[in-house]
N, C-alpha and C positions, 0 to 999 in steps of 0.2 A: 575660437568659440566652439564649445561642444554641442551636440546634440544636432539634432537634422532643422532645417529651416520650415518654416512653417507653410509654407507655399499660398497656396485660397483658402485655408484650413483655419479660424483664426474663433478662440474661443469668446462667449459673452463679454469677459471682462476684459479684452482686447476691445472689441468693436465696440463699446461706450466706456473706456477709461476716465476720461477725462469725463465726462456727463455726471458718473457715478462719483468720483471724488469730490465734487463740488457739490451732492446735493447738499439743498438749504435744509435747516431742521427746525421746528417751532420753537422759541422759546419758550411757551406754556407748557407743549405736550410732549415734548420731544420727537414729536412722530416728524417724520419727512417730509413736507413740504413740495407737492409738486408740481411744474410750471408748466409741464406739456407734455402730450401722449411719448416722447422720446423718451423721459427720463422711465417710465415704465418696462420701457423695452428689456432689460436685466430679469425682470420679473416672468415677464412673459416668456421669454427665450427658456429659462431653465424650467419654467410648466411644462413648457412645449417636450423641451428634451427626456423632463421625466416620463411624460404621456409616451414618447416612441421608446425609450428605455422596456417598459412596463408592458407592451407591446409585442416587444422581437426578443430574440433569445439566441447561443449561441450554435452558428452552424454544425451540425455534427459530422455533417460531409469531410466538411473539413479537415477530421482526424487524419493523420499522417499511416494508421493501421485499422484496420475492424476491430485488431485484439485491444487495443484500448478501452480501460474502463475510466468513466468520466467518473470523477471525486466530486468535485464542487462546481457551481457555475454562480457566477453573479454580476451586475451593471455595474463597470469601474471607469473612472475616466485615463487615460493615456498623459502624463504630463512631460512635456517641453518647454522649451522656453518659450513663455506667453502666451501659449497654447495649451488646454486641455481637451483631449480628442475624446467624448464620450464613445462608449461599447460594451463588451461582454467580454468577462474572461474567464476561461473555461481550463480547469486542471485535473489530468487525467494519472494514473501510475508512469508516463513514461513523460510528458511532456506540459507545459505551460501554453496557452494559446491567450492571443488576445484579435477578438474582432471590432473593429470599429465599425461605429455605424455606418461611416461614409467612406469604407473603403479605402481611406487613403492614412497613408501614402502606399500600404499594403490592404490586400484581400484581411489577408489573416498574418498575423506575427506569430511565428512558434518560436520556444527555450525549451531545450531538450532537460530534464532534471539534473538527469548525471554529468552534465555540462556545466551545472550552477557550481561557482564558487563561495560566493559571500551573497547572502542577504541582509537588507536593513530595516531595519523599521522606521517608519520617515513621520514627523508634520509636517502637515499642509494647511497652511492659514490658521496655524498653532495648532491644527485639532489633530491626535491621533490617528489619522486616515491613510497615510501615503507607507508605501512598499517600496523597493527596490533592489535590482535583480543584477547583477554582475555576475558575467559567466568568463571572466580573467582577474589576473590580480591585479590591475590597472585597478586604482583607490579611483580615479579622476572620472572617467567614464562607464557608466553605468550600462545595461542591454535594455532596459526598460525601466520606466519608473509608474506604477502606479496609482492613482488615487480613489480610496473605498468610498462608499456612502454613509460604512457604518464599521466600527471600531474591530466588529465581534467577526465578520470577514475577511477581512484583513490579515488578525490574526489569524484564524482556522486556514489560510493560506499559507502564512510565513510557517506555523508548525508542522504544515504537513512538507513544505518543501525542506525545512531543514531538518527530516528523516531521511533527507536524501544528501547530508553532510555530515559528515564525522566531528565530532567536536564544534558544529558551527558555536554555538551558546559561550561555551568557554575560553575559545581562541582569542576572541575580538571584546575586549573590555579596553578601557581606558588605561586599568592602570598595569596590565601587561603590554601596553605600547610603552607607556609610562619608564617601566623599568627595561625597556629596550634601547630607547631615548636615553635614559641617564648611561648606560653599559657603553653608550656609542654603536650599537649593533641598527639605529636609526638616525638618520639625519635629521638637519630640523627642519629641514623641508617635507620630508616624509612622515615625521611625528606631527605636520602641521596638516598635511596631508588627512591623514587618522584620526586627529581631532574633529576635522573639518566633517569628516564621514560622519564619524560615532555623536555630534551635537548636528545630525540632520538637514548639513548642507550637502546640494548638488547641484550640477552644473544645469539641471535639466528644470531646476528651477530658481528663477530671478531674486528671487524675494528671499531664499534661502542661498544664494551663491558662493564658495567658497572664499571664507575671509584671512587673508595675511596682512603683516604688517608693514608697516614704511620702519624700515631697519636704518634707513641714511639721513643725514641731514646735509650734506654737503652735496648739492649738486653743481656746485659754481665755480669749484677747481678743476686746474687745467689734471692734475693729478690725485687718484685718489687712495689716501694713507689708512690702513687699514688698522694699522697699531697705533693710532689716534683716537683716545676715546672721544675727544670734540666731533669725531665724524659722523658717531651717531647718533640716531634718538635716542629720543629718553623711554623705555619701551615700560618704565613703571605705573608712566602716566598715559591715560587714553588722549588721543588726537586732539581732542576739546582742551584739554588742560595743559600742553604744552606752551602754549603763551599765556603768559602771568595776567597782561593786561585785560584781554579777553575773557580769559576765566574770572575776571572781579567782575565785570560786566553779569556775565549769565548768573554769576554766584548772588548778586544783589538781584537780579532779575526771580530768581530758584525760592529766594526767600520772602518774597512778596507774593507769591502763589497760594491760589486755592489747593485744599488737599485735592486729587495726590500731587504733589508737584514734581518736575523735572527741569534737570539742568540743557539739555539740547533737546532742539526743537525737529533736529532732523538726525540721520543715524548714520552709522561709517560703516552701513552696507544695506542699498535697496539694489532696485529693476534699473532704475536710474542712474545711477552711479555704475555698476557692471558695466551697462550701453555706452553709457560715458567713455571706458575706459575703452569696449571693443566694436565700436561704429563702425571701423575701418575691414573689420573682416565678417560684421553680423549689421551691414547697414537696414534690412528689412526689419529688426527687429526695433530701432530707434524710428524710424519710419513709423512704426505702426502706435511708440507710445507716443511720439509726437503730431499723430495726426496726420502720415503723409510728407511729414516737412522734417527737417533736417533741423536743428538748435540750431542757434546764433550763433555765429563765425568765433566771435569773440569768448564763446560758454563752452565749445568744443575742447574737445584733449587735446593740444596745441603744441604744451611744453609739459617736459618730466618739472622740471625746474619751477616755472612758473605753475602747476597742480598744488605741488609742496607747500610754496608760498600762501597759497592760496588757503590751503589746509589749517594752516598757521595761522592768518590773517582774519577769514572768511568768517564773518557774525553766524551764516549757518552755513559751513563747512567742513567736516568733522569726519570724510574718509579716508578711512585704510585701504589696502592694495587688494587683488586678484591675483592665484598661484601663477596666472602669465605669468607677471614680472620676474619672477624665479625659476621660469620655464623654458625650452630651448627655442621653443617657434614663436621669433619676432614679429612674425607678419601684424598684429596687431596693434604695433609700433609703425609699420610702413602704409602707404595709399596705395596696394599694388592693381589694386581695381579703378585707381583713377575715378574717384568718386569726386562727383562737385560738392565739398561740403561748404561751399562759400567762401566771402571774403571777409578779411574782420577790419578794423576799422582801420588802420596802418596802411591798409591795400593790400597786402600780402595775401595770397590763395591758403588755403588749410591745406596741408600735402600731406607730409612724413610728421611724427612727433620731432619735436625739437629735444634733442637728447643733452646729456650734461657734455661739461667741455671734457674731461675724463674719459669719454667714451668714444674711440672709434667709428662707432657702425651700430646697430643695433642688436645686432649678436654679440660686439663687444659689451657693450650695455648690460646684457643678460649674464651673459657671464661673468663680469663683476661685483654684478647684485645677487647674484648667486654666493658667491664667493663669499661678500659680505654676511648673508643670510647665515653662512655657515661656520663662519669666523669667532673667534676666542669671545672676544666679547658679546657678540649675540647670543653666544651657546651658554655662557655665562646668565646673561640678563631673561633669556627668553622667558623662563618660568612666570617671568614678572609681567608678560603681558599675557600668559596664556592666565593667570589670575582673574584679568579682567577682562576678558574675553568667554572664558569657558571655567573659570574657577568661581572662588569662593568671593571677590569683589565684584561679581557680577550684579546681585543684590543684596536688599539691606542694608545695613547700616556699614558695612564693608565697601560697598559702594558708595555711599554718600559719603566716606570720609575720602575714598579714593575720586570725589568727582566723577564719579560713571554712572549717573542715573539719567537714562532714558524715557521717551514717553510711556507708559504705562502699555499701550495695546501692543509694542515690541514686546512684549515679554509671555512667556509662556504661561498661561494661567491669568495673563491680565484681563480676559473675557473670554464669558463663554457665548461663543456666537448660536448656539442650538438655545442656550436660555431665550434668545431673542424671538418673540412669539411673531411681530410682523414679520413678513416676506423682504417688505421694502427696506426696510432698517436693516435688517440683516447683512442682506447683500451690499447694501452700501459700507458697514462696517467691515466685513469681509474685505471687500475691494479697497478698503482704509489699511487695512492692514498685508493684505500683499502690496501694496504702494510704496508704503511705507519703509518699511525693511522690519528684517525680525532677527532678534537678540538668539546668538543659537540657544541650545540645550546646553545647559549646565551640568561639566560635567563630574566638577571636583567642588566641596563642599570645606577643603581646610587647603592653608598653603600649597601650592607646586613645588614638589622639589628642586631644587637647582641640579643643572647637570653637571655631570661630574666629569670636568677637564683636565683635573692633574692626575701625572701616570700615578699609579699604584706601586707601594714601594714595600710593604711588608705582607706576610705570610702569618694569618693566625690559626689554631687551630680549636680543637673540642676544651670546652673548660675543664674536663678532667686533666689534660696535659697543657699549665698555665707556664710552665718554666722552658727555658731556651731549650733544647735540643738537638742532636745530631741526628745522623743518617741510621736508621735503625732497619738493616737489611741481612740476609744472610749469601747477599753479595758482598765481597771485598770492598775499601772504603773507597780505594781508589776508580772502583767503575763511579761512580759520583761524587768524583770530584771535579767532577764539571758544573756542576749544579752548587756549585759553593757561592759563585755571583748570579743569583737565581733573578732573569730579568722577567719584566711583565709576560713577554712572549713565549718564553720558555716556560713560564706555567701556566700559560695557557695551552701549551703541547701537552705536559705531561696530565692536565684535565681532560684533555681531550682527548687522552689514553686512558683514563681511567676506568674505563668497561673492558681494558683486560687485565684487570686486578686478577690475579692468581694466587691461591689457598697454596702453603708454605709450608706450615703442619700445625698442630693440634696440640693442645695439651688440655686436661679433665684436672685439673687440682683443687677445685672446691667440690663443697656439697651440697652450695644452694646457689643463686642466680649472684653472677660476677654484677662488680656497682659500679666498680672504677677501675684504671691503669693508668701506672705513670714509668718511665724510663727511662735508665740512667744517662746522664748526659754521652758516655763511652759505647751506648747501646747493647752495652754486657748484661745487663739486669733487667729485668720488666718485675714490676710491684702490681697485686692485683690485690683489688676488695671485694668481700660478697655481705651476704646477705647471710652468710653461716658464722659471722662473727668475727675473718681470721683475715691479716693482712698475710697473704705468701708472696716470699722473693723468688720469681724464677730465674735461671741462668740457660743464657742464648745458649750458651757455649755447649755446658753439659744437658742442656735440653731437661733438664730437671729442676724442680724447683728445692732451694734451698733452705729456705726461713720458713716456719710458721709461727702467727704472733696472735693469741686473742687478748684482748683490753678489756674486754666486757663480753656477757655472754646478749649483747643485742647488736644486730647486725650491721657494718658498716656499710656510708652510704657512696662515698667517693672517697679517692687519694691524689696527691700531686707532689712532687718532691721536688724541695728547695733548688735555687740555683747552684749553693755549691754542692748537691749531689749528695749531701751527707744524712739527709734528714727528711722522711717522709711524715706528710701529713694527714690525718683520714678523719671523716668529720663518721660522726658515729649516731643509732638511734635512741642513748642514751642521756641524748644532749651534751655530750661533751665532744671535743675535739682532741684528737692523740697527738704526739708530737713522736715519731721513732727513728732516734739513732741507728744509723746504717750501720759503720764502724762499731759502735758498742753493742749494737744489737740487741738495746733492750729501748721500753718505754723513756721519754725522754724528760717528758714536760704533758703536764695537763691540763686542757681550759676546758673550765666549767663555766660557761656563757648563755646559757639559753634554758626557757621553760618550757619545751619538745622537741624532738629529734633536730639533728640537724642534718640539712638535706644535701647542701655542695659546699665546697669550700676554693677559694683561690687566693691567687696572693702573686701579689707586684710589690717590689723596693721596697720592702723592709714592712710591708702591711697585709693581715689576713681579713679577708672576706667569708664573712661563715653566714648561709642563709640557712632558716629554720622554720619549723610546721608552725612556730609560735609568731608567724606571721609579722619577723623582723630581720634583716637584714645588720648583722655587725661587723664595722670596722675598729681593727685592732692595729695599734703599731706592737710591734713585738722584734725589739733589738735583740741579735747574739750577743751571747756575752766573749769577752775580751779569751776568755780560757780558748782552746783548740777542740772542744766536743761540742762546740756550737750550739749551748743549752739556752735556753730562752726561758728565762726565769720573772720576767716582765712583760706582764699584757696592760698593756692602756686600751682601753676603749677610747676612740676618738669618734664614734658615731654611730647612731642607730637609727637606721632607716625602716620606717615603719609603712606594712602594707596593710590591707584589709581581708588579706587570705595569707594561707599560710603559703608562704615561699619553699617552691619547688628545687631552681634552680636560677642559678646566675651564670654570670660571664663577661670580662675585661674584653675592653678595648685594647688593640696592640701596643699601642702607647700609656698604658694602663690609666686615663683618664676620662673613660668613662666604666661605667656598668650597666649591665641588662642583667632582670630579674624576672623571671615566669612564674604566676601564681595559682594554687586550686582553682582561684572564680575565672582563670581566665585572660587576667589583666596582665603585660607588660608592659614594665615600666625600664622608665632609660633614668640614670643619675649620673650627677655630675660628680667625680669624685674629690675635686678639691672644694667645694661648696658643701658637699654633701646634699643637693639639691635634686629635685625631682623634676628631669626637663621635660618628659612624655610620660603619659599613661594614657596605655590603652587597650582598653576592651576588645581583643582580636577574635577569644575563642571562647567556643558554648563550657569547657571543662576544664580539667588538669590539662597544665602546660608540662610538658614530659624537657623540652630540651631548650635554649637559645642561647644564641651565639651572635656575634659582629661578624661582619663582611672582612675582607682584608684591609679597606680604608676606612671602616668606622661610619660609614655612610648610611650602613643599612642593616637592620635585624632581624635574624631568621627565627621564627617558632614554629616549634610542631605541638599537638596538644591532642589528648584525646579525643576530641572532636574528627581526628583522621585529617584535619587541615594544616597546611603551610602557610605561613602567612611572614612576607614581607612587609616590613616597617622602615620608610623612612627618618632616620636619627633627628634631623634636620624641623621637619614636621610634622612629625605621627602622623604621617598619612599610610594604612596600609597600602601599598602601590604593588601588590600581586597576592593572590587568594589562590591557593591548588588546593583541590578536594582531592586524597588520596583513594584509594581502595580498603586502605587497612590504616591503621595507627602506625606515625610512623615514631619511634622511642629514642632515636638519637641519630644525630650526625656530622659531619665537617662539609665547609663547603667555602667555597671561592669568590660569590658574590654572583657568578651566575651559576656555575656546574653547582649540585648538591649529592652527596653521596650518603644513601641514609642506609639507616637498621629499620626493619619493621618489624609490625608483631608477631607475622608468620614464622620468621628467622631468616629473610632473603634481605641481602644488601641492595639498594635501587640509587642505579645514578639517574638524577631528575636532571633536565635542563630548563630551567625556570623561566629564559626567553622564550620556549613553545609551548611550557608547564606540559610535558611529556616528561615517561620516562623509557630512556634511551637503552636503558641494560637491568636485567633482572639475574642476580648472581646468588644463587643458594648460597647460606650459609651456615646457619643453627637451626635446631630442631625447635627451638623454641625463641620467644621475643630479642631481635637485641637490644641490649642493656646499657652498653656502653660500647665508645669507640674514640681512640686515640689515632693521631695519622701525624707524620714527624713534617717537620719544617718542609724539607724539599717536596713532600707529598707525596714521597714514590713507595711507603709504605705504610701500612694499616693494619693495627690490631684493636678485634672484635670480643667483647664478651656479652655472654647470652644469658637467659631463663635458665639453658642446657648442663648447666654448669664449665660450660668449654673457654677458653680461651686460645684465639686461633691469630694466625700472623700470616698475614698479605703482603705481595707485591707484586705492582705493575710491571707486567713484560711487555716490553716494547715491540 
């Protein structure tokens, strides 16, 4: 059990719990109903407290220097478990103080600022009021937790202390845990951990307590098989719904209700249930909700085994677990205080938990359900309870199909207790719902994505270079050819060298700003496009460029050259698309497809992708012909995907089965490409979308967009699950799924690491934006073209 014990310290709603739960209330008036000067006692106690609040003020003796200057002072209460310690807390430029009125269990409590790591913003009895102060990265344990009076303190608190944290605001969102979680760079104990934080639970309050799930259903083998799906729950459905029988019951109960109705009558996480589970190591605290006494022998946490059952069985039973269970200090499971919790009806003393037959010891115990917690199948399914927990089935009508609708006062917004004008009413409502339990903060609004359990098996790169590729370095072939079976870890090395990318040399051969590059499969050749009309062939070799080719005198926008290497493509702003023989060295083939420029182009198995300002997207099969100049004298149109802005730019999936397209308004959308169907759109960015791309498993889509933001999109379910605000526009990039390597508009190349949305290296490159960027299959080299008219070639020294 966290947090310090309460000692003779014990606040209002302790010392008349039970009185206040049960007042009676009029039928005619609603008003409260009272039986004797006791049940007043609530009322009276928080006059009292306010009148000495209103009274004293905080000690300035106190400060830890003279040089201190006091910021702000105001009456906050102190919260713990079961306790709230009225006082004053008083924040200066170096330090945080808290005094309580009654001195205890300290004079005074000081947090030094520069000490603070995370702050949170907390409710308390749903209402915007509570703070909280961690001065380590311990998620579990807080330094203090506070609760205001009044919303507008509170915060003039948290913002002045989080000018004394670097990136506090940005760091700690949902769905950068989120895409930490899927990468594997978080467990799911610690992504549960983070959740638990960010929807305003803590240990230091009962009513809020950190909620996990019951992951096992087998507690009754002697062995426990973990590549058994019969072994676990079912984690789509809440604890109420896992028996069928039961759930007809409440469901016929649910629909014979006055508005509003609900399906359980009780919730899978109060005061009562936590106590339940840790009596054995926080007996004071079950003491004080039970009046002194100790539950019934028989109602105690007895059995893991028989809890479960109960859970299952229980007309109102309906809890989830506590991070104990997942956590390494068992004491919570053992009697090590030799407490008399009674006898139950068998004769038998209440001692140690009764653990499954599977388990050892109760360290064993832990460690197994740990294991499980973490195991294939939970990491698989988790998404689907964090749904109905902290997602999008929490409420509405997502809920009511998922059976997870709760009493109305669990829920955040279910009442507002300051509308309630009596005193008395109030406070009993109040103490109704910390009794109660409370549904956290909700913090995802569309599906969870699933995390992502199988290795990563392909390398994609920038939609300008759609076709296979070799090793494009002015190393010999032989220094990488080691890199030929390129495993997950090893590119993750060479990412993680990516911030010594090294400038190679230079080459100026256009006249206006470079659009595209593509490279011969031999890495003899590099093709570039500008914006001055001219496709040019350069040669590695002679360092010179050899072709120059105009189609039109308006400027092309990308190029990409087929898989056999023979035939470049370059989509142009005259609306048409070029087709140029490498070999023959002239025009080849011409498609005239589109009513305004056309912006990119790609192409998988025998099909071209041409997106265009006229705000549609065309799929063409386009077969070589049987002759040896590989002329393509036949375009079929087999599909026209239409958006609502003009289409900027697209991008295949490695397995060329899907597409992402970036629009002027903003909107990215995902298609399926053998349906031709539209599985996501979404609204990410205020402006032009400049660039996007697939992850290397198709999982996830990166955009950049004039707006200056990055924005991570789950394939799966349009959820953006990571938001970076850059400094500058960023114009184009490649990237791995976590590392990202961009161009911006200054002309510096910036590798971003998108698990800390930091960027890690800042590598000049063009004088002006860049425009485009190709980087070869092994990743170990990179060419840049810019506004500057340069075309430059990179490569990583190791």
């Amino acid at each position: 059990m966290r947090g310090e014990r309460s000692g003779s310290v014990f606040s209002w709603r302790c010392a008349v719990r039970q009185r206040t739960w049960f007042t009676p209330f009029c039928s005619s008036t609603g008003r409260p109903v009272w039986t004797n000067w006791e049940t007043r006692l609530p009322w009276w106690i928080a006059a009292n407290l306010q009148s000495r609040l209103a009274r004293s003020s905080f000690d300035k003796n106190c400060f830890q220097s003279v040089a201190e200057k006091p910021h702000m002072e105001c009456a906050v209460e102190r919260v713990t478990p079961l306790v709230s310690n009225p006082g004053h807390v008083c924040i200066t430029d170096q330090n945080l103080y808290f005094q309580p009125l009654n001195g205890y269990p300290e004079q005074v409590i000081q947090i030094k600022l520069h000490g603070v790591r995370r702050i949170y913003k907390r409710r308390h009895g749903l209402r915007p009021l509570g703070l909280e102060v961690f001065c380590s990265e311990n998620d579990f344990c807080s330094d203090i937790y506070l609760k205001f009076y009044n919303t507008a303190d509170r915060d003039e608190i948290y913002y002045y202390i989080a000018t004394f944290l670097e990136n506090h605001v940005t760091e700690h969102t949902a769905e950068s845990y989120m895409l930490q979680w899927q990468r594997g760079h978080l467990s799911n104990y610690e992504y549960l951990l983070h959740l638990n934080n960010l929807a305003d639970r803590s240990c230091n309050d009962l009513s809020q307590y950190p909620v996990f799930p019951w992951v096992l259903e087998d507690y009754s083998s002697k062995q426990l098989d973990l590549t058994n799906p019969s072994t676990f729950r079912d984690l789509s459905r809440p604890v109420g719904a896992l028996n069928q029988e039961r759930l007809n019951r409440l469901l016929a109960r649910y629909r014979g209700m006055p508005d509003p109705p609900f399906m359980y009558g009780s919730h899978y996480s109060s005061p009562g249930y936590v106590l339940f589970y840790l009596v054995r190591v926080a007996p004071e605290h079950m003491l004080c909700v039970q009046n002194g006494r100790y539950d019934h022998a028989d109602r105690m946490f007895n059995s893991v085994g028989e809890t479960w059952k109960n859970c299952l069985e229980g007309a109102t039973d309906f809890k989830e677990l506590i991070p104990e269970f997942y956590g390494s200090d068992s004491s919570f499971l053992e009697n090590k205080l030799s407490l008399d919790l009674g006898r139950r009806q068998n004769g038998s003393s209440v001692g140690d938990v009764v653990l499954p037959p599977w388990a050892s010891d109760s360290a064993d115990f832990l460690q197994k359900h740990r294991t499980a917690l973490e195991s294939h199948f939970v990491s698989e399914h988790l998404h689907e309870w964090i749904d109905l927990v902290f997602g999008f089935k929490q409420r509405g009508s997502e809920a009511v199909a998922a059976h997870n609708v709760f009493h109305p006062l669990t829920y955040e917004g279910g009442i507002d207790c300051d509308s309630i004008q009596d005193p008395d009413q109030r406070i009993a409502m109040l103490t109704q719902i910390l009794e109660f339990g409370q549904t956290p903060k909700q913090l995802f609004t569309s599906p969870h994505p699933q995390r992502i359990t199988a290795r990563l098996h392909n390398i994609t790169h920038s939609p300008s270079a759609t076709s296979p590729l070799s090793e494009l370095s002015p190393a010999s072939h032989s220094e990488d050819s080691s890199f030929e079976d390129l495993t997950e870890e090893s590119r993750k090395l060479v990412w993680s060298n990516m911030g010594n990318l090294k400038l190679v040399c230079s080459q100026k051969i256009h006249k206006e700003a470079v659009t595209g590059v593509a490279v011969s499969r031999d890495g003899s050749s590099i093709f570039s496009t500008s914006q001055d009309s001219t496709l040019k062939m350069f040669s590695r070799e002679l360092k010179d460029f050899q072709r120059s080719v105009s189609f039109s005198n308006m400027a092309l926008s990308s190029c990409l050259l087929l898989a056999e290497g023979q035939t470049v493509v370059c989509s142009s702003w005259d609306n048409n698309v070029y087709f140029y023989s490498v070999p023959f060295g002239r025009r080849q083939d011409t498609l005239m497809g589109h009513d305004d420029a056309v912006s990119r182009v790609c192409w998988f198995d025998e099909r071209l992708y041409t997106a265009s300002w006229d705000s549609t997207v065309k799929v063409w099969r386009c077969p070589a012909d049987s002759s040896s100049n590989h002329k393509r004298s036949q375009f079929d149109l087999l599909s026209e995907l239409e958006h609502d802005a003009g289409v900027n730019t697209i991008s295949l999936s490695a397995a060329g089965t899907l597409l992402v397209s970036g629009c002027k308004d903003g909107t990215v959308s995902i298609w399926d490409t053998s349906s031709f169907s539209a599985l996501q759109q979404v609204h990410c960015h205020s402006g032009n979308i400049h660039h996007t791309a697939f992850s290397p498993d198709s999982r996830h889509v990166l955009s950049v967009g004039a707006d200056c933001c990055m924005k991570v999109v789950d394939v799966q379910t349009g959820m953006v699950i990571s938001s970076v605000k850059a400094d500058e526009e960023q114009r184009c990039f490649c990237w791995d799924g976590s590392w990202v390597l961009a161009g911006g508009q200054s002309g510096d190349l910036l590798l971003w690491d998108l698990i800390s949305n930091t960027v890690t290296k800042r590598i000049p490159a063009h004088s002006g934006a860049v425009t485009t960027m190709w980087m070869n299959e092994l990743c170990s080299s990179v060419i840049t073209g810019g506004d500057d008219r340069q075309t430059k070639f990179w490569k990583i020294c190791s």
